[in-house]
C-alpha positions in Angstrom: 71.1 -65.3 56.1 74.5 -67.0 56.9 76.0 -66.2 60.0 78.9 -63.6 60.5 82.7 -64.1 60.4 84.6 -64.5 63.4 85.7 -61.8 65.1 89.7 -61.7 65.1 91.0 -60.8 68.6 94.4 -60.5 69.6 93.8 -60.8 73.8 90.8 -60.8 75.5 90.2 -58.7 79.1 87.6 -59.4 81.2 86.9 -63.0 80.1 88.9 -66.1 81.8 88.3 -67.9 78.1 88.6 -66.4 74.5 84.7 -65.3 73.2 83.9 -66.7 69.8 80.4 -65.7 67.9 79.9 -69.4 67.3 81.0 -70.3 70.6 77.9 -68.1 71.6 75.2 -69.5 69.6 72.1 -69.5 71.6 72.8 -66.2 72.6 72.0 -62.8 71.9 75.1 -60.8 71.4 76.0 -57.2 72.0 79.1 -56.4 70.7 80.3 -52.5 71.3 83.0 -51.5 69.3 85.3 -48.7 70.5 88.3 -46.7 71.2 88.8 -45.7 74.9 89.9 -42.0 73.9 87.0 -41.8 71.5 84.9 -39.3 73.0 81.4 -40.5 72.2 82.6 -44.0 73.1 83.5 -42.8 76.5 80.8 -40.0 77.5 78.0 -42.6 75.9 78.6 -45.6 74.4 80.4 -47.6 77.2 78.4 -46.5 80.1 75.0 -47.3 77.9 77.1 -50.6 77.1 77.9 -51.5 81.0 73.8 -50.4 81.6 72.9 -53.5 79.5 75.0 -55.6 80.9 73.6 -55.1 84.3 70.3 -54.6 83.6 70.0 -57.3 81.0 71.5 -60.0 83.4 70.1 -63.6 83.5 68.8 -63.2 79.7 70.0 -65.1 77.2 72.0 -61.4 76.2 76.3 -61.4 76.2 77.8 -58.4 75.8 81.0 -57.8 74.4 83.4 -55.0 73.6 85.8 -54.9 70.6 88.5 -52.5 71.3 89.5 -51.4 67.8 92.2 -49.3 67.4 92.7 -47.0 63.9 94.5 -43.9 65.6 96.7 -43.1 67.8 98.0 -46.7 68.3 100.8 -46.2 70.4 98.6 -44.6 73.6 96.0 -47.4 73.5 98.1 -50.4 74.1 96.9 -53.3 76.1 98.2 -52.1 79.3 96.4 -48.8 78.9 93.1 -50.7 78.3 93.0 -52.7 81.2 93.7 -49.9 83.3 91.3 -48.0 81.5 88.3 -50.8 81.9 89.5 -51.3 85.7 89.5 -47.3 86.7 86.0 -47.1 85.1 84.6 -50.4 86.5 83.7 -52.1 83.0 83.3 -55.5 83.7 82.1 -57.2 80.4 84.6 -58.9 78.1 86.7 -56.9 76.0 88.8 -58.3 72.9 90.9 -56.0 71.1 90.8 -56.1 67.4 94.0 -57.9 65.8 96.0 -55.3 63.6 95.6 -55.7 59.9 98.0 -56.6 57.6 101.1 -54.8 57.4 100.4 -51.2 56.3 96.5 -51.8 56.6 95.4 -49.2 58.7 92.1 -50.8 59.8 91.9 -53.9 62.5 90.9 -57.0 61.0 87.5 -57.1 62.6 86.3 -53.5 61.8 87.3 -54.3 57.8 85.6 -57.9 58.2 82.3 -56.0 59.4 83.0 -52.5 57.3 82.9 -50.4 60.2 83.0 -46.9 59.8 84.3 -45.7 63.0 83.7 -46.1 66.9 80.9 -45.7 68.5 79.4 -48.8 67.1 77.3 -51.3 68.0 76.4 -54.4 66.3 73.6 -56.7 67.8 73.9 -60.6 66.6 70.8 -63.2 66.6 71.2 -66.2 68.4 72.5 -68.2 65.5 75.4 -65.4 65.0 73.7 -63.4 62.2 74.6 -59.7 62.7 70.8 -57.9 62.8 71.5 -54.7 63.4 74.6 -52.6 63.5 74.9 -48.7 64.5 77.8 -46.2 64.1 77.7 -43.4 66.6 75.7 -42.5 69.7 72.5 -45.2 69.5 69.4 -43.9 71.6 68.1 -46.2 74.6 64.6 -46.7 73.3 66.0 -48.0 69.8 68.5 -50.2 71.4 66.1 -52.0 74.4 63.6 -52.1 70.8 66.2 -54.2 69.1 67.3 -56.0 72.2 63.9 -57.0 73.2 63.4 -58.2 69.2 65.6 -60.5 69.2 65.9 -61.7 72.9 61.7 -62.3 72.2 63.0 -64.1 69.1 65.9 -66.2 71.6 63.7 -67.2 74.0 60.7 -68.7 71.2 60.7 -72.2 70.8 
């Protein structure tokens, strides 16, 4: 397995430093792609997201959202999302997909990883290789299951 392409974000929230999959080797990573007036995102996907985070703490787990926009662009600006991810408390690091190319109507990162839509969640190895990767609501159990997988497989000399 080779490892996955760079993500390609345009600003980062929540994160003094731009967040790079290579830059996180070592690590397991969580990355939560959504869209803050997607409804599954918001009722589900974020708050299971922000769980993670906090109970996962002092693991070798980062988690990371990808705000990735294919609708409705001109209500989910950068402004909106940080207000958004401050009103609701969300404290993980949050890139927002660059826009594709002129006329593309997809964000760079969701084409580069062929996702279908938001919710999704995409869990990385600790040498960057995307694992697993979800599109919709994702249950607890099968999440910690994958989570525990490959932090098990982290933490093995």
């Amino acid at each position: 397995m080779t490892p996955s392409p760079e993500w390609q974000v345009s600003r980062w929230l929540n994160s003094e430093r731009p967040l790079t999959l290579a830059g996180l080797r070592g690590r397991v990573v969580l990355l939560h792609a959504f869209q803050m007036l997607c409804p599954g995102c918001v009722l589900h996907g974020l708050p299971q997201t922000q769980r993670v985070a906090r109970l996962l703490a002092g693991t070798p787990l980062t988690v990371v959202g990808l705000h990735t926009v294919f609708e409705h662009h001109a209500v989910m600006g950068p402004e909106a999302l940080a207000v958004f991810l401050a009103e609701h408390r969300y404290d993980f690091p949050v890139g927002i997909d660059a826009p594709g190319p002129a006329g593309a109507p997809l964000p760079r990162t969701m084409r580069a990883y062929g996702l279908e839509g938001t919710p999704s969640t995409l869990l990385f190895d600790a040498r960057g290789r995307l694992r697993y990767r979800h599109f919709g609501v994702e249950e607890d159990l099968r999440l910690g299951a994958q989570l525990g997988l490959l932090l098990q497989e982290a933490e093995t000399p």
